[in-house]
N, C-alpha and C positions, 0 to 999 in steps of 0.2 A: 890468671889462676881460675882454676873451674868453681869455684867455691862451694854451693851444695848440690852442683848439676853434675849430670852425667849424659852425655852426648851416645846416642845407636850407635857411630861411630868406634868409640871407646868399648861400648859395650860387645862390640863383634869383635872386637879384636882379643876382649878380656876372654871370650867365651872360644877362641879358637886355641888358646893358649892353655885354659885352667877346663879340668875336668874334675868337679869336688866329688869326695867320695861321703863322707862327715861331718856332721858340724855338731861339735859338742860346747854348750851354752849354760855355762851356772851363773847364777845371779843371788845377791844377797840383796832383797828388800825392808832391810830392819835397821838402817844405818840413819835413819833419819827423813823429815820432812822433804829434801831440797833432791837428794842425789843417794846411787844402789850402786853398789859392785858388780860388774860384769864382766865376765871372763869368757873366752871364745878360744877352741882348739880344730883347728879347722884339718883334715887331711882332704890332699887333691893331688892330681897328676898334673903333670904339665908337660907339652907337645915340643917345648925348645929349652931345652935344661944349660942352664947360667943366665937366662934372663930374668923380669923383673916383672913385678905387675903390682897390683894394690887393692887393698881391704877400704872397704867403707865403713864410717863412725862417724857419727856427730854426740857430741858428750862435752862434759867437764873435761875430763884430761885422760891420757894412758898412759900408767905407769909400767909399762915392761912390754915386749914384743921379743920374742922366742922365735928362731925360723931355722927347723933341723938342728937343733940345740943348742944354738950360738943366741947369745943375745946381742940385740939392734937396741943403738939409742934411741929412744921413745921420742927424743926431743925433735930426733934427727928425721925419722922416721913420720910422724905425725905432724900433718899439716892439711889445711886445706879439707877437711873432712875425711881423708885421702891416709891409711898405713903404706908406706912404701914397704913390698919388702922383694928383696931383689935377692940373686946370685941363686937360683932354683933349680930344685933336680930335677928328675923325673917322677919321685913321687918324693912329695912334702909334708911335713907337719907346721904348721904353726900356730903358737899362741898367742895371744893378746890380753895383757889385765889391762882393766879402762874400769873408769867411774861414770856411769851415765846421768843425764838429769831426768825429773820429770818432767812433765807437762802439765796445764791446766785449758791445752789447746785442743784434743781431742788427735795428736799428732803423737805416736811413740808409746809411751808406756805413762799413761793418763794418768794421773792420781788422785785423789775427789777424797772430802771428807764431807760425810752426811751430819747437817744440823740440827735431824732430831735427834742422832744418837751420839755422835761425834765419832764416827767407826771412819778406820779409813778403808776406800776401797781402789784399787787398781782395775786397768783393763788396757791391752794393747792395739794400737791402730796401725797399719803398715801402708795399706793402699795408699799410695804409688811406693814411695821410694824410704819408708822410715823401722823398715824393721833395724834399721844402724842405727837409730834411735835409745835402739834397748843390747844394741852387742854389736860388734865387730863382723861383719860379712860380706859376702859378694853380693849385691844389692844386684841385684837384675836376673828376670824372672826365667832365664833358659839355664842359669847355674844351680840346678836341683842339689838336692844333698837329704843326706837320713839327716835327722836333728833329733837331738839327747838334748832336755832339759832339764838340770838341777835346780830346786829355787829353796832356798831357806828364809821362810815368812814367818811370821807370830805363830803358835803351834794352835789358835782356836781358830785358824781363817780355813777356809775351802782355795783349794790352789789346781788351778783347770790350766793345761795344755793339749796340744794335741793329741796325744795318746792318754789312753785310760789314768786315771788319777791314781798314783800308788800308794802305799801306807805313807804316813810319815814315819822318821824317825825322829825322837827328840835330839834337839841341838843345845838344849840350856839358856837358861835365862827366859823360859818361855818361850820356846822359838824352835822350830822345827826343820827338817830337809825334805822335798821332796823327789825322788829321784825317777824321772817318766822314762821309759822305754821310746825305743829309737821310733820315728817315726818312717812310713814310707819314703819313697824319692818325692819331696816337693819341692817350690819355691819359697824362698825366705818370707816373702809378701803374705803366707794364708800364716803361715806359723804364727804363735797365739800365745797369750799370759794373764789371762782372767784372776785377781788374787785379794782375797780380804772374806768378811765375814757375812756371806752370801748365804742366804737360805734357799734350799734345791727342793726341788720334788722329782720322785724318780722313776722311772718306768722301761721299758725296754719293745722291740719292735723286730719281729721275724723276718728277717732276710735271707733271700739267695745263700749269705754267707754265713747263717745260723743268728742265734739270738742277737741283736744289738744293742747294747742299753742306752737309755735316753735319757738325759736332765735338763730341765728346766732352772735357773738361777732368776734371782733376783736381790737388790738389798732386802735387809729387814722390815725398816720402815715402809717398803712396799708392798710385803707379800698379803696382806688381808685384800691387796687387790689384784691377786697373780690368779687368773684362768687357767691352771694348766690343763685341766682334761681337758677342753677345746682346744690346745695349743698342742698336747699330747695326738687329739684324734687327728687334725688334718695333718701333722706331722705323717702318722700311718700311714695316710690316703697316700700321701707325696711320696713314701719309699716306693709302696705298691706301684705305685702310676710310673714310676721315673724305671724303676726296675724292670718293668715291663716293658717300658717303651724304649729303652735302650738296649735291653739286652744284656746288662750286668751290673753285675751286685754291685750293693755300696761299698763301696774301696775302703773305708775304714775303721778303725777299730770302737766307735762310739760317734754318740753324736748329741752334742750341749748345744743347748742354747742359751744365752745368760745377756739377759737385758741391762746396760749398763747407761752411767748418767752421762751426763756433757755430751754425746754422741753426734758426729757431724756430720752423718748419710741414715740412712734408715736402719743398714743393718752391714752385714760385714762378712765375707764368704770361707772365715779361715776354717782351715780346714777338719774338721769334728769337732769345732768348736766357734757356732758362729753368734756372733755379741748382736745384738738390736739394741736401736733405742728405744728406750724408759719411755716415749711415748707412746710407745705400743704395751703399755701396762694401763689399765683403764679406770684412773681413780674416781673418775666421773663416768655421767651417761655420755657417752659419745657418739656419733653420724655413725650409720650404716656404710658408710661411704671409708671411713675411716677404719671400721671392721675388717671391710673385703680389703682395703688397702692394707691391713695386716698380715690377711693371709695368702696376699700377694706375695708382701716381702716373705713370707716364711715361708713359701716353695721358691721364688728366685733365690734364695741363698740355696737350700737344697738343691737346685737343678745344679746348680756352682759344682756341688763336690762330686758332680761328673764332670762337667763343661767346664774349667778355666782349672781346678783342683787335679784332678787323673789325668787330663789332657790340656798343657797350659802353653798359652801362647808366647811365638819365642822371643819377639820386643814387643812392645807397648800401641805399634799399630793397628793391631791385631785386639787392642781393648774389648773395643764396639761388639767384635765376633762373641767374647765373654759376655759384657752384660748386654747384648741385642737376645742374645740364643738364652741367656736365662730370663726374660724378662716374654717371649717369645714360649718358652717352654712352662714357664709357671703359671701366665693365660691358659697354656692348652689343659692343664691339669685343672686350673681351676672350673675351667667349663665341661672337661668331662668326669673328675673324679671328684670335684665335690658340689656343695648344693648351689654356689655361686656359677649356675646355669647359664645368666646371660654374662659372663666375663669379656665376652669381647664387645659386649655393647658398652661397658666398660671401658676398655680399651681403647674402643673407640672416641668414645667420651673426653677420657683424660689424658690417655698417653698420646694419642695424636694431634690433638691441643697442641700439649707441649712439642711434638713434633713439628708440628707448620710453624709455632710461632720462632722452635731457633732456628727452625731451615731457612726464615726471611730475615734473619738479624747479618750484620755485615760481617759477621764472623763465622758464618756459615761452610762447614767444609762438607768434602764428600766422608761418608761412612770409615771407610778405609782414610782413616787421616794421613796427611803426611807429622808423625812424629819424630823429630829431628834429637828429641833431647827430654829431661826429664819436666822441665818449664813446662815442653807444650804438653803432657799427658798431664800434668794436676789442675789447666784447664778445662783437659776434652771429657769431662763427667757428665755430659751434658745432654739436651736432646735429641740431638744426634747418635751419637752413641747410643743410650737407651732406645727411646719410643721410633725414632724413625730406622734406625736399624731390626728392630724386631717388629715393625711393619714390614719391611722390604723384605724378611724370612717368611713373613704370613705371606708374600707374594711370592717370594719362592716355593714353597709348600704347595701353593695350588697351581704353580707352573709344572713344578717336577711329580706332582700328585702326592700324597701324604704317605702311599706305601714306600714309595719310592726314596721319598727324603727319610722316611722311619728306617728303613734298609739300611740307606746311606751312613745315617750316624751310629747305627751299630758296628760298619764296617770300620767308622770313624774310629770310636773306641776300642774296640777289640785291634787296629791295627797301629794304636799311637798311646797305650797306658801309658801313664807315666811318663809320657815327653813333654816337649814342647813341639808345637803346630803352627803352620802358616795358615791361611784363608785357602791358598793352593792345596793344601793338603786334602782339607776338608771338601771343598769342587772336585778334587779328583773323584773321590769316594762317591759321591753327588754323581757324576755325570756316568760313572760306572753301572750305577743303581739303575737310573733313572734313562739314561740313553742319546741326553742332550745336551746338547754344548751350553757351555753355561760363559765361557771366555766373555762372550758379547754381552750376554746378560749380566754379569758383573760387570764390565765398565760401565755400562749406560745407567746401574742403579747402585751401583757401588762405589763406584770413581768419579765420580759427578756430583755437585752440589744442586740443593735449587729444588724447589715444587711446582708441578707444572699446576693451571688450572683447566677445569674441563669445564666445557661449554655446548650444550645444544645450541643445534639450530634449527629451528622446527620453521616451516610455509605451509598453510594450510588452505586448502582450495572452496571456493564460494558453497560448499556442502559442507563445509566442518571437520572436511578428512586431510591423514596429513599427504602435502603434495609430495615434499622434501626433507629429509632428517640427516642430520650428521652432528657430532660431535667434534668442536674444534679443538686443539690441544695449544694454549699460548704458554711461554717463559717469562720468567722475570728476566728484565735486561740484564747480560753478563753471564745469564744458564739458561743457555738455549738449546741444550740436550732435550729432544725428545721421546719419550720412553715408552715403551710399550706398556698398556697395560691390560689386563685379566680383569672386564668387571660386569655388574648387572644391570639390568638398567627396570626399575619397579613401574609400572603404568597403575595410578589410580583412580577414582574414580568418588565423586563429595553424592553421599546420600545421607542425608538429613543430620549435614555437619560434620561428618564420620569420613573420613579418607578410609576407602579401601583396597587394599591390591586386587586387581583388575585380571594383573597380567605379569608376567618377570620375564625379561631377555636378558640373555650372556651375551658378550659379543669383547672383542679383540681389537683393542683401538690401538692406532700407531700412526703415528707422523702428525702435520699439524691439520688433517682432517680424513676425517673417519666419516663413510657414507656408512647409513642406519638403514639400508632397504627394508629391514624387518620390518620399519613402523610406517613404510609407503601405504598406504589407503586404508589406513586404520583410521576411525572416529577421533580426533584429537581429544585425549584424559585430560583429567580436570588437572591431574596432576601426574608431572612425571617428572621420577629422582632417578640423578644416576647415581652411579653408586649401591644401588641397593645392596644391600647386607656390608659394605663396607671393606672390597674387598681390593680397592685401590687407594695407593697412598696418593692423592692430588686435592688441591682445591676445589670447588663444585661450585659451578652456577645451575640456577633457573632458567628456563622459559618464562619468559613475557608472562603469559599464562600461568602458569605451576607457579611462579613468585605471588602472583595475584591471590590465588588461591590459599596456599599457606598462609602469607600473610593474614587473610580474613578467617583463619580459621588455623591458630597455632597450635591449640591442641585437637586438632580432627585425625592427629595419626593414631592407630589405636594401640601400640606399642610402640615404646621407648624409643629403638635404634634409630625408624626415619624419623623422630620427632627429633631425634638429637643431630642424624643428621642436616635437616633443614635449619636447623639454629645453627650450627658449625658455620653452616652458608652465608648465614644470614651473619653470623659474627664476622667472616671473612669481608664480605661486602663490606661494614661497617669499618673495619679495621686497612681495607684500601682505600676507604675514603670514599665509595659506592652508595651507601646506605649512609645517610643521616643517624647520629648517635641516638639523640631522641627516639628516633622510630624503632631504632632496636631496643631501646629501651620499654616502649609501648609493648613489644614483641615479647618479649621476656617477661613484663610484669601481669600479659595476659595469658601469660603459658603458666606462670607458675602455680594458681589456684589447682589443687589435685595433683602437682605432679607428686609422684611417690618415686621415683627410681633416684636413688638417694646422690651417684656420682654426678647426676646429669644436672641435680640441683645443685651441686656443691658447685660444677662450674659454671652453671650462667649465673651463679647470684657472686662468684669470683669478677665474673664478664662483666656483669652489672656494676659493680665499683668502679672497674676500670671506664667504663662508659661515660658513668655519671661525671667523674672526677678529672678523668683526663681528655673523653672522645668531644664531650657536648662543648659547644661555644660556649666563652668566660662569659657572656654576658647572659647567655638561660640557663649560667651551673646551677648557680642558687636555688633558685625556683624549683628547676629539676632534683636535684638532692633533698629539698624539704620533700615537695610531691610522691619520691621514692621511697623517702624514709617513711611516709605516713599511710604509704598503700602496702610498704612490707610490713608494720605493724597489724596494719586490717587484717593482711593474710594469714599471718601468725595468730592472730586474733581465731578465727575462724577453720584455722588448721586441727585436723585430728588431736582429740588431748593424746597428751605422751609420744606422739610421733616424731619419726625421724623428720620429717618437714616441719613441724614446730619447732625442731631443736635448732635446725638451719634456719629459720625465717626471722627466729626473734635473736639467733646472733648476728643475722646479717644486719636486722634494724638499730639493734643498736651500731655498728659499725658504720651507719651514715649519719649518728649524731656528729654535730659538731660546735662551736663554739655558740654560744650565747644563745643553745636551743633550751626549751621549757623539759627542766629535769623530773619534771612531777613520775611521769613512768616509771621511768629507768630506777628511780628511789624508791617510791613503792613496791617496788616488786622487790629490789635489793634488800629493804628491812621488813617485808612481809605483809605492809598494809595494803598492797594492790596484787594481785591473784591471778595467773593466766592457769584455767584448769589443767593439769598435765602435765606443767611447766614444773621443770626439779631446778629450785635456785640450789644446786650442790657449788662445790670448789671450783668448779670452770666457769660455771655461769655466773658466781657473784663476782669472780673477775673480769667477764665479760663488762655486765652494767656496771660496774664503780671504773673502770676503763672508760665505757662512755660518759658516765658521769663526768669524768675527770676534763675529758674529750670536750664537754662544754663549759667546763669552766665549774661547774657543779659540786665538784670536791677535791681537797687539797693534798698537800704532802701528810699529812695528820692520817686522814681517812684512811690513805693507802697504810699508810705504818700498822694504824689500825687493826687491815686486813692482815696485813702480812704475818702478827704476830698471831691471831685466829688458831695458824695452822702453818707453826713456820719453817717448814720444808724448803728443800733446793729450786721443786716449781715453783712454790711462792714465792722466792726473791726473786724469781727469773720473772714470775709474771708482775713483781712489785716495780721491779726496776723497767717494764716495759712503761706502764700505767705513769711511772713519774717521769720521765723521759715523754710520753703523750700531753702532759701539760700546754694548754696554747698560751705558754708565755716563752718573754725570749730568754728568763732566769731560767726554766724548764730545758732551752734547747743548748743552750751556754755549757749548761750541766750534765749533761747527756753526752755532748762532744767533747767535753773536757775529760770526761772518765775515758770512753770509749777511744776517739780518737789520738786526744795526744797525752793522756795516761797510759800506763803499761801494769801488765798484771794479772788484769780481768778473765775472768774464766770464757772459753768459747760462747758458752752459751748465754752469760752477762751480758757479753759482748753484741750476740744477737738480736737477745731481748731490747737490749737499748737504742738498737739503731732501728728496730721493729714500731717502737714510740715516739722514736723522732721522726719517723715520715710519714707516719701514720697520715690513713685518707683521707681530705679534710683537714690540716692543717691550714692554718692561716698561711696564706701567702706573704704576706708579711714578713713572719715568721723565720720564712726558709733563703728571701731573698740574700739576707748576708751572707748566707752558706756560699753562693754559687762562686766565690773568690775564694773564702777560704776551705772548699772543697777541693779545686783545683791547684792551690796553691800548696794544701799538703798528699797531693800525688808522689810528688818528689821523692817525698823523705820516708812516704808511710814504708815501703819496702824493707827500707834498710832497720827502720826503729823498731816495727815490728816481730821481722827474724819469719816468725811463724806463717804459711801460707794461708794456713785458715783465716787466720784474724786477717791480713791485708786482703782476703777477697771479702769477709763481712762488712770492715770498714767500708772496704770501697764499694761496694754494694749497697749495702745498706744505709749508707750516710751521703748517699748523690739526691740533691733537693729535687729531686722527680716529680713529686706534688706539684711544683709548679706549672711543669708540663707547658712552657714557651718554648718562642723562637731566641730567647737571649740565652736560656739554658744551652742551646743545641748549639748556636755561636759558641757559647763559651769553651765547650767540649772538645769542637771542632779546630776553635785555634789551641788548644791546648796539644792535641794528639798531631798541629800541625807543625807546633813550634817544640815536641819531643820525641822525634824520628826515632831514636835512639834509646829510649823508655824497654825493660823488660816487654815481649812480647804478651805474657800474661798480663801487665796491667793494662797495657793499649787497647788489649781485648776485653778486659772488662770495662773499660770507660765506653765504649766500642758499644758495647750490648747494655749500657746507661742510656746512652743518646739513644742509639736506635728508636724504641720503642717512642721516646720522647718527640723527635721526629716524624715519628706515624703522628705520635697525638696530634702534633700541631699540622696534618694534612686534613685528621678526622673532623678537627674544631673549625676548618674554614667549610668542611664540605657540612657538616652540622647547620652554621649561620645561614645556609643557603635553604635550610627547611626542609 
């Protein structure tokens, strides 16, 4: 039985059969706490009239199934997630009444009640496969349809769908109809149900296609911290800029934004109406880092309702192409239409991070995945998909020239509204514009896994000049694709400490070596990067030389991008096992005095955890984490009052407290008697330090209750429940696993929090050793007792004793994935990218011992 999958397979054969015309959707959410009434009327054609095919749902039950006006036993009919309805014309009607449930998983039609007010609020998630969640439909994204939603809510709630929100009518008893106008041809996946007692602010935005109006939501209890004009302005930027660059209007009739709670991705691309998380509401001071990652996400959904919305891919292969090309397009807008100028040093920064390190996990696929079925797409959310795919368009971009791709995707649009698209679609248009084959070019950077590293090679003759240059290109074992690539290569040159660009070469590197004639009898630079400006996706080494140099002098680059790139390097090294953790740690804690570029700090004092905690040999952790923890206070100490680098330096310091460290600090500053000028102890940062506090053993279950009730909102249980789950006892971790793991219930983001506090960095090892059996041991079952995809990837993510960071962990994983061949794909893969990283550590801790 397929249970809640759905095989490409199934779905090509669904889509050569059904051609939906309609889908008309009423729902009643006023029936109570648990489960709403849904009804679905669906009209389609079909291509072979007397056959059969079937409706997707996952619900409570259905009570009635209508097909051309005959009723189907519901009982007979309903199974398996699966409406059978067979004996079909040439054009059909069908209805479906069904009872759906809610969620508290972040999966379907979400339901949340706020504990300052007690107001309940709704909000729907579909990405991948759960608009059946909330109604009866053809679940797969090439079966478009107009959708008509009716919904009858409380008559005081705001009730948001894709099209403009109509009057209500009263229904009685308090309770209202809302009846929305059809929407354009989309797919069931963007389609949308925002509902509860949402306070909006409202605005509108001149398009191509006349006025547009614009809303901003939020709960109640939020809005005294809702920014909308800045949310409002770059919104504007991002019409203008996307308009412009594409060549046609916004496709639809409004455009909401409505920040909503429990949220289990950043933001959500449905169609005029895209939901973010509530963390991107700013109830404290927050990192600049975190800003610009705001209004990242808030043009990546916008580029969406051209890219994946107007133009949507025809199976799930084809994801990567959706979020690469909006993740891809909302960098280019933020570096040219708004103030966030250096965006792609950014980019560089954070998204290719995450890019190298999934491209080296054992689950590593090429861009273009093979997806077999709905399994593998609730996995592939991942690095690939995102940052390395919208890398490999910034190198498409500067292959095919920027006019040329800017052409291309207006020919794009203007020749596939409203469809669904292949990757071939899109190259065709490409190669039309631009003049070059691009076949080749896609497999070698498309159909291919794997990161190559790039390596000079410099000889230098008894005068200091160079003899010989070239550039090697190596693979990791198993991707030995070699790829062409487009990049620069910066010559600098150390005057009184200060690295300066000297000189910049372009050059064309291909196969496993590339002669550099340019730099034959040139003076050998004190330093030379490749890579400059960052215009290839690969790993990077130093010369002999240029490693020497950087080294002695981390911060000598006098902007950000090669400073960032040289640490990238230098974290590679470290993370192959090349570099000593230690020394990268020296590296990083001499770079950080001064730096201001806010992403670039958020990742190495990320790197630096991982470093201290998992890269350095067990026998100089200690040492090391005290010595770290007490040079990131100094800095913090001596950082700008009020700056974005005070904010990051004293939550990184406390984040390397740990057990039976002297709480004198972290207390004072928590009740006021100790002072870091600048420092705002608001709602984040007293949970930061009573976090650490907790961390050392310094404060109990009491303290935290304490705080919680301070200010007792949805964040504060999420961050209560994290702080008591951090406890270094093993009552503390008993308890955490007991709720999380083999309890049921918990809301998504309970769920996160908890398992956020039990692995917390710095745990006692002690602590975790029990885990590593009965982590493994409830693999098995978490699948089935769960149900929910979210919660079994939090569990098993977040609840793998990684902190310990051995060789018996990585055994244990190992014989687990070897003794359950047979295990869901998706879990294999997450256990998979548990070890992994585990595996690196224990390379990085022997090459560390060695000094």
């Amino acid at each position: 039985m397929p249970g809640t999958n759905l095989t490409r397979e199934e779905a090509a054969t669904r889509a050569a059969l059904v051609t939906v015309a309609t889908h008309d959707v009423e729902l009643d959410v006023t029936r109570g706490a648990e489960t709403f009434a849904t009804r679905s009327t669906i009209r389609f054609a079909c291509t072979d009239p007397g056959s059969e095919t079937f409706l997707d749902f996952i619900g409570a039950s259905v009570e009635s199934v209508t097909v051309n006006g005959t009723e189907v036993d519901p009982e007979a009919a309903f199974a398996d997630s699966r409406i059978r309805i067979a004996g079909l014309a040439a054009e059909n009607e069908v209805t479906v009444v069904a009872t759906g449930r809610y969620t508290n998983t972040g999966e379907g039609l979400h339901r949340f009640v706020d504990p300052v007010d007690d107001e309940v609020y709704l909000y729907s998630q579909f990405e991948v496969p759960d608009s059946r969640r909330m109604y009866p439909v053809f679940e797969q994204p090439d079966l478009k349809a107009e959708f008509a939603f009716t919904v009858t809510a409380p008559a005081h709630w705001q009730v948001v769908s894709n099209s403009p929100t109509p009057e209500p009518e009263p229904a009685g008893e308090g309770t209202a109809t809302w009846r929305f106008e059809r929407t354009p041809r989309i797919s069931s996946y963007i389609t949308a149900l925002v509902a509860g007692p949402y306070d909006v602010v409202r605005d509108s935005v001149a398009t191509r296609a006349g006025e547009v109006p614009l809303g901003i939501f939020c709960r109640r209890s939020l809005t005294p911290y809702l920014d909308a004009d800045e949310l409002f302005a770059l919104t504007k930027k991002g019409f203008a800029f996307f308009e412009e660059e594409f060549d046609h209007a916004y496709p639809f009739a409004k455009y909401d934004q409505l920040f909503t709670p429990e949220f289990n991705a950043g933001a959500m691309e449905n169609a005029g109406a895209v939901t973010i998380a509530e963390i991107y509401v700013f109830r404290s001071k927050v990192t600049e880092a975190l800003v610009e990652r705001r209004a990242l996400t808030v043009l990546h959904e916008l580029a969406h309702m051209w890219f994946g919305n107007l133009v949507t891919m025809r199976w799930w292969d084809d994801l990567w192409l959706n979020e690469s090309f909006a993740e891809w397009a909302s960098t280019t807008c933020q570096a040219e239409a708004t103030d966030w100028t250096d965006a792609w040093t950014t980019f560089a920064t954070h998204e290719k991070d995450w890019a190298y390190r999934q491209d080296q996990l054992s689950s590593t696929h090429p861009i273009v995945a093979e997806i077999n079925d709905l399994q593998d797409v609730e996995v592939n959310f991942d690095g690939i998909t995102y940052a390395k795919g919208a890398s490999v368009l910034k190198q498409l971009v500067a292959y095919v020239g920027r006019e040329a791709f800017r052409d291309g995707l207006r020919a794009y649009f203007a020749e596939h509204a409203w469809g669904n698209t292949t990757l071939d679609d899109l190259l065709t248009e490409l190669e039309a514009t631009s003049g070059r084959d691009l076949r080749s070019w896609s497999k070698l950077w498309l159909e291919t896994a794997g990161v190559a590293t790039l390596r000079p090679v410099i000889e230098v003759d008894d005068r200091g000049r160079i003899a010989t240059a070239a550039l090697e290109q190596t693979c990791a074992p198993g991707f030995e694709t070699l790829r062409p690539h487009r990049l620069a290569i910066g010559l600098y040159d150390l005057h009184d400490g200060a690295l300066r660009l000297a000189d910049r070469l372009e050059v064309d590197v291909d196969g496993a070596r590339t002669e550099l004639p340019e730099l034959v009898g040139r003076e050998q630079p004190d330093l030379l990067l490749v890579n400059e400006d960052d215009l290839a996706y690969a790993k990077i080494r130093l010369d002999e030389r240029s490693l020497a140099t950087a080294l002695a002098h981390p911060r000598g680059f006098e902007s950000s991008l090669p400073r960032a790139l040289f640490l990238a390097s230098a974290w590679d090294m470290t993370r192959d096992a090349e570099m000593g953790a230690r020394r990268f740690v020296d590296v990083v804690l001499a770079t950080l005095p001064g730096e201001d570029d806010s992403t670039l700090l958020r990742t190495l004092l990320a790197q630096l955890q991982l470093a201290v905690f998992s890269y350095t040999a067990p026998e100089h952790r200690e040492a090391t984490r005290e010595a770290t923890r007490d040079r990131l206070w100094d800095v913090a100490r001596r950082a700008e009052p009020g700056s974005d680098a005070q904010l990051q330096l004293v939550s990184a310091a406390a984040t390397f407290t740990a057990a039976g460290d002297d709480p004198t600090l972290l207390r004072g500053l928590l009740d006021g008697t100790e002072v870091i000028d600048g420092l705002e102890v608001d709602f984040e940062m007293r949970w930061t330090l009573l976090t650490a506090l907790v961390a050392a053993g310094a404060a109990d279950a009491d303290a935290i209750e304490e705080e919680r009730r301070r200010e007792d909102t949805a964040t504060g249980r999420e961050r209560a429940a994290r702080a008591r789950a951090a406890r270094p006892t093993a009552e503390a971790k008993a308890e955490a696993w007991e709720q999380a793991v083999e309890g049921d219930g918990l809301p998504n983001a309970t769920v996160d929090a908890l398992g956020l506090g039990f692995g917390r960095a710095g745990t006692p090892a002690e602590l975790l050793r029990p885990y590593v059996e009965r982590y493994h041991e409830m693999l098995e079952s978490v699948p089935t007792r769960k149900g929910s995809h979210a919660i079994v990837e939090s569990v098993v993510r977040h609840f793998y004793p990684r902190g310990l960071a051995d060789r018996a962990l990585v055994d244990a994983s190992e014989a687990w994935l070897a003794a359950h061949p047979e295990a869901p794909a998706a879990l294999r893969r997450l256990l998979g990218e548990n070890r992994d990283p585990v595996a690196r550590a224990v390379a990085a801790q022997e090459r560390d011992a060695r000094g």
